[in-house]
N, C-alpha and C positions, 0 to 999 in steps of 0.2 A: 838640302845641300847647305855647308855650312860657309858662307860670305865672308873672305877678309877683307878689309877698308883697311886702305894704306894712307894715311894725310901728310900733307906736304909739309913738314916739321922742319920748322928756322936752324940752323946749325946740326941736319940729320945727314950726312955723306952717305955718296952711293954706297962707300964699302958696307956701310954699319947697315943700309938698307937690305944689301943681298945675306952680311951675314942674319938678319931678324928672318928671313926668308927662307935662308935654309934652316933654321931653328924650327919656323913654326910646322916647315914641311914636314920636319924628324919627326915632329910632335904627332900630327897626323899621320906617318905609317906605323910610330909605336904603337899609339890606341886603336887602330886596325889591325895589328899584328897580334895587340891582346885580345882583339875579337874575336878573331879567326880562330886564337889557340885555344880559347876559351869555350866555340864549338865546335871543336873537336873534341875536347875532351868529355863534351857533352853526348856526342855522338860514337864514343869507343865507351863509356860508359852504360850509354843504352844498349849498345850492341850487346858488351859484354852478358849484360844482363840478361837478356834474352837468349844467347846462347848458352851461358849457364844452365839458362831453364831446360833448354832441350836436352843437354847433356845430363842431369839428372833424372828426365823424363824417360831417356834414351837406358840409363843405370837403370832403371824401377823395371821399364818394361820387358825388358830383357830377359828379368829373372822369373817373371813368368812364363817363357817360351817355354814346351817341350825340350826335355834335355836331347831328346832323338835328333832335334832339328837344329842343334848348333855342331854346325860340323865346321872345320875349319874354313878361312874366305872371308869377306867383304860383305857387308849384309846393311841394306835398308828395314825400318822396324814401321808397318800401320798398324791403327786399330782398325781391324773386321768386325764389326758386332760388337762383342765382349771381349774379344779374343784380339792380341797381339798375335802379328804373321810377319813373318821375317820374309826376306825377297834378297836375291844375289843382288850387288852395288850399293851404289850412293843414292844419299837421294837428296834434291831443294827443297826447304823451306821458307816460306815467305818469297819465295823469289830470289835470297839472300845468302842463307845458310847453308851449306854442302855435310851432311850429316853421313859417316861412313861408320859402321860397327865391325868390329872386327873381330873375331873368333879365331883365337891361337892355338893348337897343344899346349899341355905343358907335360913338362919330364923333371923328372925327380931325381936323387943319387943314388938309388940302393934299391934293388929287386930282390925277391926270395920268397920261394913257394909259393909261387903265384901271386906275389902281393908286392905293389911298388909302393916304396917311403921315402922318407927322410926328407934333404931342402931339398925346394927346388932351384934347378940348375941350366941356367941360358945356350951351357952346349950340351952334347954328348949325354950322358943318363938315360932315363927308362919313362916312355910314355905313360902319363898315369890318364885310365881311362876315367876316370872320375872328378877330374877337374879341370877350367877351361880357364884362358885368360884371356877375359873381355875388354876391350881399348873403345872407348868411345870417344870418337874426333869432328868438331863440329868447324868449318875453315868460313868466311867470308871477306870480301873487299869491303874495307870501312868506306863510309861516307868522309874519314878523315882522309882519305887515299894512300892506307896502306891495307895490307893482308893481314890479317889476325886469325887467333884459331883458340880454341881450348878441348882438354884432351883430359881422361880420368881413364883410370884403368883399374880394373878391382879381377878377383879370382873369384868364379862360382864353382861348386862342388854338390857331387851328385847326391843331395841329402836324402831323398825318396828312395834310394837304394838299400833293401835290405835290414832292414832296421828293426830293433828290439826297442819297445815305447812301452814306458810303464805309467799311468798317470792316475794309479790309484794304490791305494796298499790301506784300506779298511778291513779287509777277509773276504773269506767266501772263494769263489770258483775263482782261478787264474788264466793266462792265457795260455792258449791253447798248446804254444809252444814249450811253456816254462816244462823242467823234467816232474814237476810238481806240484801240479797244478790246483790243487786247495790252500795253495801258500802263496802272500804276498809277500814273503819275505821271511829270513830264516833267524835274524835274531834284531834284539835293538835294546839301547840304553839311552835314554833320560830324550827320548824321541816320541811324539806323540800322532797317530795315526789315526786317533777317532772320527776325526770327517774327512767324509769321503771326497778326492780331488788334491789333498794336499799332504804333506808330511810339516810337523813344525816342531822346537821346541817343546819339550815337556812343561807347562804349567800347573804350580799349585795350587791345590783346590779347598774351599770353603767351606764346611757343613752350615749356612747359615740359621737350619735348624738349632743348630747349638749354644748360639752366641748368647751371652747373660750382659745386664744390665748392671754393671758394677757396682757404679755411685753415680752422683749427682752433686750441683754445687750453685744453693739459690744464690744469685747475687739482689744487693740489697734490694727492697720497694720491688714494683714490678713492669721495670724497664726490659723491654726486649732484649735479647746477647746477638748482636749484629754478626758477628765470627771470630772464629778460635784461630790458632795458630800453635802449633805444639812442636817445642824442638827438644831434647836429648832431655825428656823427662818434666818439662815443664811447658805448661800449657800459658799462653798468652789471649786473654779473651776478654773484649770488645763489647761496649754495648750502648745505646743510645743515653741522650744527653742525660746526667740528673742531677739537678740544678742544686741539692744539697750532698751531693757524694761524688764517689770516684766513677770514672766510663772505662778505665783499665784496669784489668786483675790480674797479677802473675800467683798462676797457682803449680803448688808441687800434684804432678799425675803418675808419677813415679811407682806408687803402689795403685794399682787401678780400682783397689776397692778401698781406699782412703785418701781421698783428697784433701790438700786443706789450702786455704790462703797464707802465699807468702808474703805480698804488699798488694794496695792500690795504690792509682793516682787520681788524681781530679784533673781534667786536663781544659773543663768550662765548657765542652761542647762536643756533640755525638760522635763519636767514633764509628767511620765508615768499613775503613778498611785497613788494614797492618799487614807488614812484614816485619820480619825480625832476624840480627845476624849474629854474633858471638857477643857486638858490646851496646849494638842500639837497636831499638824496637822502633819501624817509621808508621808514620800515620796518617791517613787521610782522614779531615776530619771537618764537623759542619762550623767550624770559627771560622766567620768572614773577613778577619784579620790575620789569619794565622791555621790558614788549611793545610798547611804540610807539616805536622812535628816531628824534632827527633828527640826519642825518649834513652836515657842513660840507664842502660840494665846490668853494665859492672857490678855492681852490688844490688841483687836479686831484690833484697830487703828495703832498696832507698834508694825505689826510682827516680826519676825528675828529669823536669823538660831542660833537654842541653840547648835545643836551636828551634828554631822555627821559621815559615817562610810566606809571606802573604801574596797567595796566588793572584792573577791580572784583574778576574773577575769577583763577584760578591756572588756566584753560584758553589755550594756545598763540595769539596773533592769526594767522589765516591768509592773511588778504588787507588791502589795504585800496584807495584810491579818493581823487584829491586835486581839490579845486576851484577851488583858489587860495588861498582863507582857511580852507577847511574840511578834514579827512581824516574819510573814513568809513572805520571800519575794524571788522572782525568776528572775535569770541574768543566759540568755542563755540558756542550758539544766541541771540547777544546783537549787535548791530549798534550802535555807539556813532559820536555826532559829536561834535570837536574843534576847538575853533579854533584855529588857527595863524597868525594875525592877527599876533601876536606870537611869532613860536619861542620867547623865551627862557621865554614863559608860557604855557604848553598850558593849554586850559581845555575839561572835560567840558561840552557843553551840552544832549547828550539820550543814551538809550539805550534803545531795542524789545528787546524779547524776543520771538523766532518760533519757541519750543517744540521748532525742531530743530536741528542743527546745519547751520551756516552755511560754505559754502565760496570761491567766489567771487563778487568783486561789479564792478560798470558803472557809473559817474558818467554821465549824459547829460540834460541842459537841467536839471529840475529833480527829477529823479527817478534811485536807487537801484536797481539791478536787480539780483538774488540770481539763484544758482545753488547749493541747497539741498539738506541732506540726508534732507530731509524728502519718502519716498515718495510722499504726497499729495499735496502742492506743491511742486514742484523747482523750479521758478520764482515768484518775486516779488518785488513791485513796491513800492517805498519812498518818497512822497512828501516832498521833501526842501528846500520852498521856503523852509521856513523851518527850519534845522535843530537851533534847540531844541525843536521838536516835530515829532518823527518819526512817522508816521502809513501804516503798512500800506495800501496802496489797491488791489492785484493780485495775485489769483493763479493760477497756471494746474497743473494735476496733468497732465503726461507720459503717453502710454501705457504702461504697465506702473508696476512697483513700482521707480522708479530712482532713481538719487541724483546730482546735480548735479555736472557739475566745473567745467564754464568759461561766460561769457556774456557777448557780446560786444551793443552796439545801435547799428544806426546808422540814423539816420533816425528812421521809424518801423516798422521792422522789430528783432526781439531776435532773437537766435542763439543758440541754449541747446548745452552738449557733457554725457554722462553716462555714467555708469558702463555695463559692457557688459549688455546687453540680452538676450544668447542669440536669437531667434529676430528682436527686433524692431529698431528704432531708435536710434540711439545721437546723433542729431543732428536738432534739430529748428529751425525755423524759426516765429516770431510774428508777429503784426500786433501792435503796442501803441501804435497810435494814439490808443485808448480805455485809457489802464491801467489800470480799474479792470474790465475786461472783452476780456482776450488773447482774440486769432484765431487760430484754428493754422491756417497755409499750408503747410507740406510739410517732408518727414522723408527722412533716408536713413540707409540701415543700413549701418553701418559693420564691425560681426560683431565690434570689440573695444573696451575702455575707448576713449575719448577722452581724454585726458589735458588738453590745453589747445587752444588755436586762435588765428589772428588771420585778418580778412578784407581782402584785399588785391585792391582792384578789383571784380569780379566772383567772383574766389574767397575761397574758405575753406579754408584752411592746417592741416590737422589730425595734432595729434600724438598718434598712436594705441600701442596694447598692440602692437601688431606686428611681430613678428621679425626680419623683412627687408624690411619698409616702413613706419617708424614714423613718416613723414609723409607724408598724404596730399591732392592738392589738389582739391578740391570746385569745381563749376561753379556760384555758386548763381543766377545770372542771374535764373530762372524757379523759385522756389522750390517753384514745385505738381511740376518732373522734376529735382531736382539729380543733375549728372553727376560720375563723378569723372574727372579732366583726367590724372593722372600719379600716381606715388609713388617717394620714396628712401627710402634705406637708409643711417641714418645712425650704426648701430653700437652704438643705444643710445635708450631711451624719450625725445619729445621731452614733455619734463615743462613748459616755458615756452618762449615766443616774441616776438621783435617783429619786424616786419616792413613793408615799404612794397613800391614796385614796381619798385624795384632790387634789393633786399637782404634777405634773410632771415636770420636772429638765432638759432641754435637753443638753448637752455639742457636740457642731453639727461644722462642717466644710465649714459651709455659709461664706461668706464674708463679707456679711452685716447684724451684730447682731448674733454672732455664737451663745449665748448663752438665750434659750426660755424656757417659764415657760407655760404650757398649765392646765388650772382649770376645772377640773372635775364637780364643783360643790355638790359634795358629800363628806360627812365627815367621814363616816366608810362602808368600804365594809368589815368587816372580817365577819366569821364564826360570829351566835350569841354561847354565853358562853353556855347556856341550850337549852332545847327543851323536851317538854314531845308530846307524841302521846298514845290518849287511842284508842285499839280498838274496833271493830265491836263485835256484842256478838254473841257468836257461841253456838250452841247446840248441848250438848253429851249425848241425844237421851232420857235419861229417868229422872226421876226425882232420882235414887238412884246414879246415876254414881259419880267417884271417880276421882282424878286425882294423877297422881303421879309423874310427873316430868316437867320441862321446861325448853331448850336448844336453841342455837341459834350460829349462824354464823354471819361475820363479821369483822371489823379490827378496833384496837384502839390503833392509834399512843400515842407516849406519853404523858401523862399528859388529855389522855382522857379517858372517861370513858361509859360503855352500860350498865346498869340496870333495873332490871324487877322489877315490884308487878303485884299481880292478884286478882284479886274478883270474888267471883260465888255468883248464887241469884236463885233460886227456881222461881222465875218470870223473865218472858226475858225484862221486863220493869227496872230491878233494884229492890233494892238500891245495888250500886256498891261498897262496900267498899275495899280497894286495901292496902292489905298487904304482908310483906315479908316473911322469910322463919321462922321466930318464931311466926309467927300470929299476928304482930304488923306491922304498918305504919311505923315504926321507921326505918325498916331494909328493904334490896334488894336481888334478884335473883342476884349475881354475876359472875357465875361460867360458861360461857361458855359451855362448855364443859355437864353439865348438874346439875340440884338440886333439891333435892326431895322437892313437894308442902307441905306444911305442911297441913297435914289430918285433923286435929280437925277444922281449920279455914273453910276450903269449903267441908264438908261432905255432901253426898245427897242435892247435887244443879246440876240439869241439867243445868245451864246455865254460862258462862265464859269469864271473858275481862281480856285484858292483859294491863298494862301501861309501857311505854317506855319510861325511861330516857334516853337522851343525856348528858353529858356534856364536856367542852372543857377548859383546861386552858392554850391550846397550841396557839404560834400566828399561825393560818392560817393554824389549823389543827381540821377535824372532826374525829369524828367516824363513821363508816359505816355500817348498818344493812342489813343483805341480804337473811337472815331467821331466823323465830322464829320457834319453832318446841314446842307442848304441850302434852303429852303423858295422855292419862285418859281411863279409864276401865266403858263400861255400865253393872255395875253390876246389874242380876236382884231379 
């Protein structure tokens, strides 16, 4: 309890006394008054919380009931066993929570031929027996001493009813229903159906049987070629220190079986790692004064160092990563951003420490991706959207105890390379959709270092420890079986790479001719942009049936897209006419998740095809189709 002492103070009047008295009383019911309110809102807060939980527990279990047994009424939900069982009423939880489910009709605006459509409408309209409107209301008296409640309402629909499910289209026998059953479907363009389970993009394809060894280009003495970089014809390649010559080469690759040097530089010390944009080439480089350069490539023929930046520490930069304004660049176990807004002025704007040493790194959307030397985490992930504050958000530990070399991302798949494994994996594959929680999808073992990599197409280009195959090409299509396609021999460790689906870049540690250009002969393997696929027609048994919805499974990275139209015919011969959800060609099924057919379009047609959009505006990214699902009623 808290003691006032009041002293008998020389020239203190009663007044001035009573008013210090009523003052300090105020004072004391304010900070009680903040007490109070201040557990309250701790206690409407836990509440809430907890009733949340119920109310979404109450959404989930729901949807598992038997559709037979939600009939309209007031319903309690237990778990029996495995099994959610519904009960008429309310019911307590915790002693607390008054938990009531409810199960409404709903009715729709528009009936015809047995089939009820359109919106649904709170009066008047047509009971649709196929969809329910569930209210979950969870009430209790707060410990603040009022009544609170929370409430969610969602529509379930009889998905299990009726349904034409297609989740293959390889060949071979069909189902049992289709009018044609040796056919998975009746026609398709720039769509690819080879494995079994999915439909994708068409991808171009590699004979790497065929590929020749154009030329070669020894750089002087016999200094290893650390990595290439090739942009619109000219090759930019990298090589360790040498103390009486140049460590960078710009050469014309233009003609692939005539290479020749257009300039060096001497830049005083080993060139780790480069990027290059239309006016400067940057550099991570082993000058312990002067680890970050920028090199002026305006004029091809007469390069030279414009700036340079000297990193915090005296450890070598071994990679770095450009954005356009930014360089991410990594010395030791330190990851620093840069801006380069202005060449002539580098400015420091953040730097992490990730307690291990750092090897290579991946610029992608807005995120950083490491290839570490850190046995626990070989992989991690560096949110970078704002890149004065760098912020660690993933990571992933490898199987075994390995150390990171190369990582490449595209999409939302990362491609990690590592040091040799001995029994296990040297190349793994991610999901990092979520980066702050990697998915491992598939590995293959390689039996030596990995050196670096680039992925080109469908494969992954690996420069391996191996003596008379020190690149190897990887199938990774299907990441859960990666094959390998081919391997050369190129005389020498491929240490760097660039590469597209013409031309490969090799930056290798031969003695003679470190640096090889191998020609595909192929000028595009990406994903094609479209693909439609129409299917098989299937028959829903009489000539009055209805349909009334179409759903499907699948994945569509960004900047892709999966779209339906359908047409029904009265004859299994056709005419097919294929429209979207307003009865026009104009529009598409978009919705995943599910969209009602629209009724007036395909009324009383026993017969049904579906057409399948593709499209891609992603580099080297499809969409994935893995079921359609078509819900229709044989009304008779």
């Amino acid at each position: 309890m808290t003691k006032i002492k009041i002293k008998n103070l020389q020239g203190f009047s009663m007044m001035e006394l009573l008013v210090s008295i009523s003052f300090i009383a105020s004072m004391i019911v304010l900070v009680l008054s903040v007490n109070v309110s201040n557990n309250k809102l701790r206690y409407i807060n836990e509440e809430k919380t907890k009733a949340l939980f119920y109310t979404i527990e109450s959404m989930e279990a729901i949807r598992l009931v038997d559709w037979v047994n939600l009939l309209p009424g007031d319903y309690a939900i237990n778990l029996v066993g495995n099994n959610w069982v519904v009960s008429e009423g309310s019911q307590v939880l915790d002693g607390v929570y008054t938990r009531t489910i409810t199960v409404s009709d709903v009715y729709r605006e528009s009936y015809g031929n047995g089939q009820v459509y359109g919106d649904i409408v709170e009066a008047g309209g047509y009971l649709d027996t196929d969809t329910k409107k569930i209210t979950i209301n969870i009430s209790w008296n707060s410990k603040a001493g009022i009544t609170e409640q929370e409430e969610m309402e969602t529509y379930l629909h009889r998905w299990a009813a009726n349904r034409w499910v297609q989740t293959d289209w390889v060949g071979g026998a069909g189902q049992i229903d289709w009018l044609d059953e040796t056919r998975f479907f009746s026609k398709e363009q720039g769509v690819d159906v080879s494995v079994a389970g999915i439909t994708t993009l068409q991808l171009g394809y590699i004979d790497w049987s065929n590929t020749t060894t154009t030329d070669n280009f020894d750089t002087p003495s016999n200094f290893d070629d650390n990595d290439v970089t090739e942009k619109d014809g000219i090759a930019y390649l990298i090589t360790e220190n040498n103390p009486s010559g140049a460590e960078l080469f710009i050469l014309d690759v233009s003609d692939p079986y005539n290479v020749f040097e257009i300039s060096s530089i001497d830049v005083g010390a080993s060139i780790n790692g480069i990027k290059v944009d239309d006016h400067y080439a940057y550099l991570a480089t082993s000058d312990n004064v002067a680890e970050f350069k920028i090199i002026d490539i305006n004029n091809l023929a007469n390069p030279y160092i414009y700036n340079s930046y000297n990193l915090p520490s005296n450890d070598d930069a071994i990679d770095l990563a450009l954005t356009g304004t930014e360089i991410y660049i990594v010395q030791g176990d330190d990851l620093y951003s840069l801006s380069i807004l202005n060449p002539a002025n580098i400015q420091l704007l953040d730097s992490l420490d990730l307690d291990e040493g750092l090897d290579k790194l991946f610029f992608s959307d807005t995120y950083v991706y490491l290839a570490t030397l850190d046995s626990e985490a070989e992989f991690q992930i560096i949110n970078v959207v704002n890149p004065a504050d760098l912020n660690l958000v993933g990571i992933y530990n490898l199987p075994g105890a390995l150390k990171g070399t190369d990582v490449v991302v595209r999409g939302d798949k990362a491609y990690i390379s590592t040091q040799n494994n001995g029994s296990g994996s040297e190349f793994f594959v991610l999901d990092v959709n979520n980066p702050a929680t990697p998915i491992f999808l598939g590995e293959y073992e390689v039996n030596e270092t990995v050196h670096s990599f680039a992925l080109v197409g469908p494969y992954a280009l690996l420069g391996t420890n191996f003596l008379e195959e020190e690149l190897n090409v990887l199938n990774v299509t299907n990441p859960g079986s990666i094959l390998k396609e081919f391997g050369f021999n190129l005389e020498g460790y491929v240490l760097g790479m660039s590469a597209n689906c013409s031309m490969i870049y090799a930056a290798t540690s031969s003695n003679i001719g470190e640096f090889f250009i191998i020609s595909t002969e192929i000028t595009d393997c990406d994903y094609s942009t479209s693909g439609i696929l129409e299917s098989s027609t299937f028959d829903a048994g009489n000539a009055t049936s209805s349909y009334n919805w179409i759903s499907w499974s699948g994945q569509e990275p960004l900047n892709t897209d999966i779209r339906f139209q359908v047409a029904t015919s009265d004859n299994a011969g056709g005419p097919w006419v294929f429209t979207g959800p307003d009865g026009t060609s104009a529009t598409y099924y978009t919705d995943s998740n599910g969209e009602y057919i629209d009724y007036a379009s395909h009324a009383s047609n026993r017969y049904i095809r579906y057409k399948l959009f593709l499209d891609s505006q992603a580099d080297l990214q499809t969409p994935i189709l893995d079921e359609v699902a078509i819900s229709y009623s044989e009304n008779q």
